[in-house]
C-alpha positions in Angstrom: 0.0 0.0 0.0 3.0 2.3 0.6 4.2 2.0 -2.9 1.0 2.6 -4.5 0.7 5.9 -2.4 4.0 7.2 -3.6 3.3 6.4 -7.0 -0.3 8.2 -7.0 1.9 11.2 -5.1 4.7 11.5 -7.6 2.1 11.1 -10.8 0.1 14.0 -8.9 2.8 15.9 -8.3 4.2 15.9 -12.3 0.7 16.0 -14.1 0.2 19.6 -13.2 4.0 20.3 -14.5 3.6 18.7 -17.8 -0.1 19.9 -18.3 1.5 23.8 -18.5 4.4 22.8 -21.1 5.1 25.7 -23.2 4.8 25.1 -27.4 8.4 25.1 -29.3 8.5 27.9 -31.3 9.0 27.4 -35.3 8.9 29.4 -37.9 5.7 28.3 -40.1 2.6 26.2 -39.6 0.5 25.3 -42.3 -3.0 23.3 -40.7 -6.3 21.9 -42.0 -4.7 20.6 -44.5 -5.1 17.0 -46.6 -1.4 15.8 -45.5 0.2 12.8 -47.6 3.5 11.7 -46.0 6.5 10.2 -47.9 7.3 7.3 -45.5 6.6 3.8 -46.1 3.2 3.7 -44.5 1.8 7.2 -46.5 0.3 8.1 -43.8 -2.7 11.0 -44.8 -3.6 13.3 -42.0 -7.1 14.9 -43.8 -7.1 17.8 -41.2 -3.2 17.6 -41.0 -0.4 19.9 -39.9 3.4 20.5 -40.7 5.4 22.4 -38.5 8.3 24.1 -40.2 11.9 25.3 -38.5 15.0 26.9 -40.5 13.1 24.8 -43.7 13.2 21.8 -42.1 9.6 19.9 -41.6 10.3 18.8 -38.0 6.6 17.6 -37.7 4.1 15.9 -39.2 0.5 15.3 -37.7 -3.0 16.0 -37.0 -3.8 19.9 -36.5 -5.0 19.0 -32.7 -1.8 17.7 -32.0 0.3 20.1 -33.7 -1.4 23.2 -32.7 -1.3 22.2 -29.1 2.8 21.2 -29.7 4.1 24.2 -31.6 3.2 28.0 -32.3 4.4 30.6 -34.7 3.7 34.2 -35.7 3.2 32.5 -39.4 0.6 30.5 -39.7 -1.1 29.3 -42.9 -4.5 27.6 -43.1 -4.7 25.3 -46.3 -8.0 24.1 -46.1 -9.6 23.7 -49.2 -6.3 24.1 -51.2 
């Protein structure tokens, strides 16, 4: 019982931490997009997102995820393009 209550402690004590995470900063987002990826699985995101820092696509996912990940003072919606 002593373990468990340590566990529940140190899991209460981090949530709150990771909950407030701040979003990396890159310099483009382009979201709602249909998003076709290159790798072996061509994965398609249909309300996808790219994140984009010193032209380099460092990710690749839902806009949900993304958005809640990353910001940027350049944001570009492609839906419907």
């Amino acid at each position: 019982m002593k373990r468990n209550t340590i566990l529940i402690f140190f899991i209460g004590l981090t949530f709150p931490v990771l909950s407030f995470a701040q979003r990396q900063t890159v310099d483009l987002i382009i979201n709602d997009g249909t998003i076709i990826t290159m790798d072996d699985d061509r994965s398609i995101f249909k309300n996808g997102a790219i994140a984009i820092y010193k032209s380099k696509i460092i990710a690749v996912g839902p806009s949900s995820d993304i958005l809640s990940k990353f910001t940027s003072k350049q944001i570009l919606n492609a839906k419907g393009k």
